[in-house]
C-alpha positions in Angstrom: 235.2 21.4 225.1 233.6 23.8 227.1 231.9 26.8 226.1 233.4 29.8 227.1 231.5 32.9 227.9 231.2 36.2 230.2 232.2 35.0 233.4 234.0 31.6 232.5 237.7 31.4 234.1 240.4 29.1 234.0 243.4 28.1 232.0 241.7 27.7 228.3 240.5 31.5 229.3 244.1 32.0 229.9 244.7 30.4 226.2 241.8 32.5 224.4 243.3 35.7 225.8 247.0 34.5 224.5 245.3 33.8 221.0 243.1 37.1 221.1 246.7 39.1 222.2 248.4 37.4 219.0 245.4 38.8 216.5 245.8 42.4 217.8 243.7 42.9 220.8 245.3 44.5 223.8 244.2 42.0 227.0 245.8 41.1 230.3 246.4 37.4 230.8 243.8 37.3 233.7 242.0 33.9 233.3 239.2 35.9 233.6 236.1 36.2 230.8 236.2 39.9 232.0 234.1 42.7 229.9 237.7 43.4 228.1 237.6 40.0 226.9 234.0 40.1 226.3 234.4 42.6 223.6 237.4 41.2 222.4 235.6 38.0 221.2 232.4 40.2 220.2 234.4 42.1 217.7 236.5 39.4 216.6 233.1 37.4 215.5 231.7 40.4 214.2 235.0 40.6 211.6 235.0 36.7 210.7 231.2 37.2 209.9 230.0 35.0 212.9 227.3 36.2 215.0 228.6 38.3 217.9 227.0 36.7 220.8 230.6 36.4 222.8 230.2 32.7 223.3 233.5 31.0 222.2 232.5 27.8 220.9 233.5 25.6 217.5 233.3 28.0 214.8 235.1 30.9 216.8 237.5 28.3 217.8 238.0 27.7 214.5 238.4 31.2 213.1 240.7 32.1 215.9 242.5 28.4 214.7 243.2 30.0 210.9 244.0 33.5 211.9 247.0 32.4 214.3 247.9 28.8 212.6 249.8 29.1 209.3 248.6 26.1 207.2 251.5 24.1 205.5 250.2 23.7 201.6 251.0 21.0 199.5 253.1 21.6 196.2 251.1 18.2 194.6 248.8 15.7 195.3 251.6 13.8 196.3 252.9 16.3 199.1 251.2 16.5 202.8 249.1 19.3 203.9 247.2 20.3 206.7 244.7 22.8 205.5 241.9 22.4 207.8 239.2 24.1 205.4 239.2 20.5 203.4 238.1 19.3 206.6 234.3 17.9 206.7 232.9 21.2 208.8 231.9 18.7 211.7 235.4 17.1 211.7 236.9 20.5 211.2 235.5 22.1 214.3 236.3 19.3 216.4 239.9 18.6 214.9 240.3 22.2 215.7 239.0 22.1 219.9 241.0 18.7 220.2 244.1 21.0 219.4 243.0 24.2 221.2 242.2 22.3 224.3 245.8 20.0 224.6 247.6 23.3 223.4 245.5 25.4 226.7 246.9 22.5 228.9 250.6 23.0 227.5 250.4 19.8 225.7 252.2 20.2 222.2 250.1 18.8 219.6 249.7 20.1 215.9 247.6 18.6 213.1 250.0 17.5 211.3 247.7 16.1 208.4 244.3 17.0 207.0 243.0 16.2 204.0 245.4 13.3 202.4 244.6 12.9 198.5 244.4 9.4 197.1 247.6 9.7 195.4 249.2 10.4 198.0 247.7 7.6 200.2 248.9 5.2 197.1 252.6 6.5 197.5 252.1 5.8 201.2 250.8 2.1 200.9 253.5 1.3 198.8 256.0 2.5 201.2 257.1 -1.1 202.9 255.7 -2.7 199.9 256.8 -1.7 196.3 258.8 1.2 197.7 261.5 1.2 200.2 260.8 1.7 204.0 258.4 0.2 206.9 254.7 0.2 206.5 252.8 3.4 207.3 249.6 2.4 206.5 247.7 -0.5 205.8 244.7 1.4 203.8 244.9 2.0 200.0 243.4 5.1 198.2 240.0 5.7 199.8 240.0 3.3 202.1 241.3 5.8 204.8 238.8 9.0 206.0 241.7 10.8 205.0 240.2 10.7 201.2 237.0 12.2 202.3 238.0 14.6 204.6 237.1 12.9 207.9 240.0 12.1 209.2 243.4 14.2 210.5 246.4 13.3 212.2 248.0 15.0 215.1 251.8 14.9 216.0 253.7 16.4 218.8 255.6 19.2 217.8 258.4 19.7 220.4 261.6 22.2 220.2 260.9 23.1 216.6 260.4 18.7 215.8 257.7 16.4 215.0 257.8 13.9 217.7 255.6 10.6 217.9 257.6 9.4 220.2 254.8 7.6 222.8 257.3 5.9 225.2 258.1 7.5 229.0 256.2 10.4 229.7 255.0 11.5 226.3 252.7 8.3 226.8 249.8 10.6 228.4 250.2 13.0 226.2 249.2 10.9 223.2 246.5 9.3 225.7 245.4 12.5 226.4 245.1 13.2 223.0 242.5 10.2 222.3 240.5 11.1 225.7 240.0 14.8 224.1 239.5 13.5 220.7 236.6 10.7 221.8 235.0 13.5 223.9 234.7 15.7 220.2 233.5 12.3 218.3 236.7 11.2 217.0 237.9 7.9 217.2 241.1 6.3 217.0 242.8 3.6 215.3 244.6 1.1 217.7 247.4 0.8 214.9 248.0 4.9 214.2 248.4 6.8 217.6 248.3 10.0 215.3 245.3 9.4 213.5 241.5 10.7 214.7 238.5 9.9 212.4 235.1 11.1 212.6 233.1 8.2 214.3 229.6 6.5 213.2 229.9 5.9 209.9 232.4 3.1 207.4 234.5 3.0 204.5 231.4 1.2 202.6 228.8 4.0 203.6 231.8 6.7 201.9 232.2 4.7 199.4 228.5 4.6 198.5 228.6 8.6 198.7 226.7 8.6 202.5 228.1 11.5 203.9 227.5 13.0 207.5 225.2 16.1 207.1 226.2 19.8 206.9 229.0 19.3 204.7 230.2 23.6 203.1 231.5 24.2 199.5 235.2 24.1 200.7 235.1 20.9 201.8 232.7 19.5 198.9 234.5 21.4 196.1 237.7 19.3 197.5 236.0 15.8 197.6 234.8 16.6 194.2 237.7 18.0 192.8 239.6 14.6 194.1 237.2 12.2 192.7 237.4 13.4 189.8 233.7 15.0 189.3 
Protein backbone atom coordinates (compact mmCIF):
# COMPACT_ATOMS: atom_id res chain seq x y z
CA UNK A 1 0.00 0.00 0.00
CA UNK A 2 1.26 3.16 -0.83
CA UNK A 3 2.27 5.87 1.44
CA UNK A 4 0.30 8.77 1.27
CA UNK A 5 1.58 12.22 1.82
CA UNK A 6 1.34 16.05 0.83
CA UNK A 7 0.86 15.90 -2.64
CA UNK A 8 -0.31 12.19 -3.21
CA UNK A 9 -3.70 12.01 -5.27
CA UNK A 10 -5.90 9.47 -6.39
CA UNK A 11 -8.81 7.32 -5.22
CA UNK A 12 -7.30 5.93 -1.75
CA UNK A 13 -6.87 9.89 -1.22
CA UNK A 14 -10.38 10.05 -2.05
CA UNK A 15 -11.00 7.12 0.71
CA UNK A 16 -8.70 8.87 3.51
CA UNK A 17 -10.64 12.12 3.08
CA UNK A 18 -14.15 9.94 3.41
CA UNK A 19 -12.64 8.30 6.60
CA UNK A 20 -11.13 11.73 7.94
CA UNK A 21 -14.98 13.40 7.11
CA UNK A 22 -16.53 10.41 9.29
CA UNK A 23 -14.04 11.31 12.48
CA UNK A 24 -15.03 14.98 12.49
CA UNK A 25 -12.93 16.88 10.07
CA UNK A 26 -14.51 19.14 7.59
CA UNK A 27 -12.77 18.18 3.92
CA UNK A 28 -13.83 18.24 0.40
CA UNK A 29 -13.65 14.94 -1.40
CA UNK A 30 -10.86 16.29 -3.83
CA UNK A 31 -8.54 13.35 -4.29
CA UNK A 32 -6.08 15.72 -3.54
CA UNK A 33 -3.37 15.53 -0.42
CA UNK A 34 -4.14 19.32 -0.28
CA UNK A 35 -2.83 21.47 2.90
CA UNK A 36 -6.55 20.93 4.33
CA UNK A 37 -5.86 17.31 4.35
CA UNK A 38 -2.40 17.81 5.40
CA UNK A 39 -3.57 19.06 8.68
CA UNK A 40 -6.27 16.86 8.91
CA UNK A 41 -3.97 13.82 9.21
CA UNK A 42 -1.32 16.03 11.33
CA UNK A 43 -3.85 16.53 14.06
CA UNK A 44 -5.51 13.28 13.86
CA UNK A 45 -1.85 11.62 14.66
CA UNK A 46 -1.12 14.08 17.14
CA UNK A 47 -4.64 12.86 19.11
CA UNK A 48 -3.94 8.97 18.61
CA UNK A 49 -0.40 9.77 20.09
CA UNK A 50 1.49 9.01 16.72
CA UNK A 51 4.07 11.23 15.53
CA UNK A 52 2.52 14.02 13.39
CA UNK A 53 4.68 13.88 10.38
CA UNK A 54 1.40 13.74 7.88
CA UNK A 55 2.58 10.53 6.28
CA UNK A 56 -0.41 8.02 6.23
CA UNK A 57 1.03 4.86 6.47
CA UNK A 58 0.31 1.37 8.77
CA UNK A 59 -0.18 2.68 12.16
CA UNK A 60 -2.38 5.78 11.00
CA UNK A 61 -4.17 3.39 8.85
CA UNK A 62 -4.80 1.57 11.68
CA UNK A 63 -5.98 4.23 14.09
CA UNK A 64 -8.18 5.63 11.44
CA UNK A 65 -9.33 1.57 11.06
CA UNK A 66 -10.54 1.54 15.04
CA UNK A 67 -11.95 5.03 15.14
CA UNK A 68 -14.53 4.35 12.12
CA UNK A 69 -14.78 0.31 12.43
CA UNK A 70 -16.95 -0.92 15.34
CA UNK A 71 -15.31 -4.23 16.44
CA UNK A 72 -17.90 -7.16 16.86
CA UNK A 73 -16.83 -8.73 20.55
CA UNK A 74 -17.28 -12.07 21.52
CA UNK A 75 -19.70 -13.00 24.46
CA UNK A 76 -17.11 -16.40 25.08
CA UNK A 77 -14.30 -18.12 23.88
CA UNK A 78 -16.59 -19.94 21.93
CA UNK A 79 -18.17 -16.88 20.02
CA UNK A 80 -16.33 -15.14 16.91
CA UNK A 81 -14.70 -11.77 17.08
CA UNK A 82 -12.89 -9.51 15.10
CA UNK A 83 -11.01 -7.29 17.39
CA UNK A 84 -8.01 -6.37 15.58
CA UNK A 85 -5.88 -5.26 18.70
CA UNK A 86 -5.32 -9.22 19.37
CA UNK A 87 -3.74 -9.07 16.13
CA UNK A 88 0.27 -9.66 16.17
CA UNK A 89 1.07 -5.63 15.44
CA UNK A 90 2.77 -6.79 12.09
CA UNK A 91 -0.31 -8.84 11.02
CA UNK A 92 -2.49 -6.08 12.43
CA UNK A 93 -1.24 -3.26 10.34
CA UNK A 94 -1.27 -5.22 7.26
CA UNK A 95 -4.77 -7.00 7.87
CA UNK A 96 -5.83 -3.40 8.32
CA UNK A 97 -4.21 -1.83 4.61
CA UNK A 98 -5.49 -5.19 2.87
CA UNK A 99 -9.06 -3.81 3.97
CA UNK A 100 -8.43 -0.04 3.52
CA UNK A 101 -7.08 -0.58 0.13
CA UNK A 102 -10.08 -3.20 -1.44
CA UNK A 103 -12.58 -0.88 0.54
CA UNK A 104 -10.70 2.59 -1.58
CA UNK A 105 -11.29 0.51 -4.74
CA UNK A 106 -15.14 -0.12 -3.79
CA UNK A 107 -14.45 -3.75 -3.20
CA UNK A 108 -16.56 -4.90 -0.11
CA UNK A 109 -14.36 -6.80 2.18
CA UNK A 110 -14.55 -6.86 6.10
CA UNK A 111 -12.40 -8.84 8.54
CA UNK A 112 -14.70 -10.93 9.51
CA UNK A 113 -12.34 -12.84 12.04
CA UNK A 114 -9.35 -12.04 14.10
CA UNK A 115 -8.11 -13.61 16.78
CA UNK A 116 -9.97 -17.22 16.97
CA UNK A 117 -9.41 -18.91 20.59
CA UNK A 118 -8.65 -22.60 20.77
CA UNK A 119 -11.97 -23.37 21.99
CA UNK A 120 -13.51 -22.07 19.53
CA UNK A 121 -11.24 -23.63 16.77
CA UNK A 122 -12.19 -27.11 18.75
CA UNK A 123 -16.07 -26.39 18.26
CA UNK A 124 -15.20 -25.63 14.66
CA UNK A 125 -13.15 -28.89 13.85
CA UNK A 126 -15.76 -30.81 15.15
CA UNK A 127 -18.31 -29.31 12.91
CA UNK A 128 -18.49 -32.16 9.97
CA UNK A 129 -17.06 -34.54 12.43
CA UNK A 130 -18.56 -35.04 15.94
CA UNK A 131 -21.08 -32.17 15.38
CA UNK A 132 -23.52 -31.71 12.73
CA UNK A 133 -22.59 -29.82 9.38
CA UNK A 134 -19.75 -29.77 6.51
CA UNK A 135 -16.19 -29.33 7.38
CA UNK A 136 -14.86 -25.81 8.07
CA UNK A 137 -11.66 -26.44 8.93
CA UNK A 138 -9.21 -29.11 8.84
CA UNK A 139 -6.82 -27.55 11.81
CA UNK A 140 -7.47 -28.44 15.46
CA UNK A 141 -6.78 -26.01 18.42
CA UNK A 142 -3.43 -24.31 17.62
CA UNK A 143 -2.79 -25.67 14.66
CA UNK A 144 -4.32 -22.62 12.83
CA UNK A 145 -2.38 -18.87 13.11
CA UNK A 146 -5.65 -18.04 14.25
CA UNK A 147 -4.53 -19.20 17.95
CA UNK A 148 -1.65 -16.88 17.87
CA UNK A 149 -2.92 -14.09 16.42
CA UNK A 150 -1.43 -14.28 12.96
CA UNK A 151 -4.00 -15.06 11.04
CA UNK A 152 -7.61 -13.15 10.02
CA UNK A 153 -10.24 -13.88 7.68
CA UNK A 154 -11.95 -11.55 5.42
CA UNK A 155 -15.53 -11.92 4.02
CA UNK A 156 -17.51 -9.85 1.62
CA UNK A 157 -19.97 -7.92 3.24
CA UNK A 158 -22.62 -6.97 0.59
CA UNK A 159 -26.30 -5.25 1.20
CA UNK A 160 -26.01 -5.60 4.94
CA UNK A 161 -24.72 -9.85 4.26
CA UNK A 162 -21.68 -11.78 4.56
CA UNK A 163 -21.11 -13.22 1.18
CA UNK A 164 -18.29 -15.85 0.22
CA UNK A 165 -19.78 -16.42 -2.65
CA UNK A 166 -16.49 -16.68 -5.22
CA UNK A 167 -18.40 -17.77 -8.38
CA UNK A 168 -19.22 -15.03 -11.47
CA UNK A 169 -17.90 -11.87 -10.88
CA UNK A 170 -17.20 -11.82 -7.22
CA UNK A 171 -14.28 -14.22 -8.39
CA UNK A 172 -11.81 -11.06 -8.74
CA UNK A 173 -12.85 -9.78 -5.91
CA UNK A 174 -11.64 -12.58 -3.71
CA UNK A 175 -8.53 -12.77 -6.21
CA UNK A 176 -8.06 -9.34 -5.57
CA UNK A 177 -8.19 -9.90 -2.17
CA UNK A 178 -5.05 -12.48 -2.14
CA UNK A 179 -3.05 -10.10 -4.72
CA UNK A 180 -3.39 -7.15 -1.93
CA UNK A 181 -2.88 -9.51 0.84
CA UNK A 182 0.58 -11.19 -0.72
CA UNK A 183 1.70 -7.62 -1.49
CA UNK A 184 1.33 -6.97 2.77
CA UNK A 185 2.98 -10.55 3.58
CA UNK A 186 0.03 -12.53 3.96
CA UNK A 187 -0.46 -15.69 2.43
CA UNK A 188 -3.30 -17.71 1.66
CA UNK A 189 -4.58 -21.14 2.09
CA UNK A 190 -5.67 -22.90 -1.24
CA UNK A 191 -8.47 -24.60 0.84
CA UNK A 192 -9.98 -21.20 2.82
CA UNK A 193 -10.45 -18.23 0.24
CA UNK A 194 -11.17 -16.11 3.47
CA UNK A 195 -8.34 -16.77 5.35
CA UNK A 196 -4.75 -14.61 5.19
CA UNK A 197 -1.85 -15.71 7.54
CA UNK A 198 1.25 -13.93 8.23
CA UNK A 199 3.93 -15.66 5.98
CA UNK A 200 7.61 -17.05 6.87
CA UNK A 201 7.17 -18.88 9.68
CA UNK A 202 5.14 -22.78 10.76
CA UNK A 203 2.84 -24.22 13.07
CA UNK A 204 6.14 -26.00 14.73
CA UNK A 205 8.20 -22.71 15.09
CA UNK A 206 4.51 -21.24 17.11
CA UNK A 207 4.35 -24.08 18.79
CA UNK A 208 7.94 -23.94 20.09
CA UNK A 209 7.10 -20.23 21.24
CA UNK A 210 9.24 -18.51 17.98
CA UNK A 211 7.35 -15.59 17.37
CA UNK A 212 7.96 -12.79 14.71
CA UNK A 213 9.51 -9.69 16.43
CA UNK A 214 7.75 -6.58 17.65
CA UNK A 215 4.94 -8.24 19.25
CA UNK A 216 2.81 -5.08 21.91
CA UNK A 217 1.13 -5.98 25.33
CA UNK A 218 -2.37 -6.29 23.61
CA UNK A 219 -1.52 -8.79 21.59
CA UNK A 220 0.87 -10.71 24.19
CA UNK A 221 -1.49 -10.34 27.15
CA UNK A 222 -4.07 -12.18 24.67
CA UNK A 223 -1.72 -15.09 23.59
CA UNK A 224 -0.90 -15.45 27.22
CA UNK A 225 -4.14 -15.12 28.58
CA UNK A 226 -5.25 -18.08 25.93
CA UNK A 227 -2.49 -20.44 26.80
CA UNK A 228 -3.20 -20.38 29.84
CA UNK A 229 0.10 -18.50 31.44
Amino acid sequence: MELLKNGSAGSLVVFLQRKLVQLNYNLSLTGEFDEPTLQAVTDFQTKSGLTGDGIVGGKTWTQVYLGTEKARTATGRLDRHNNIMHLHPTVRTAAVKVVMQLQSENIPFKIFEAYRYPQRQADLYAQGRTKPGRKVTFAKPWSSYHQYGLAADFVLLINGNWSWDASGNNKFLWQRLHEIGANEGLMRLNFELPHLQLAGTSINALREGEYPPKSDKSWFDNLTSAIGV
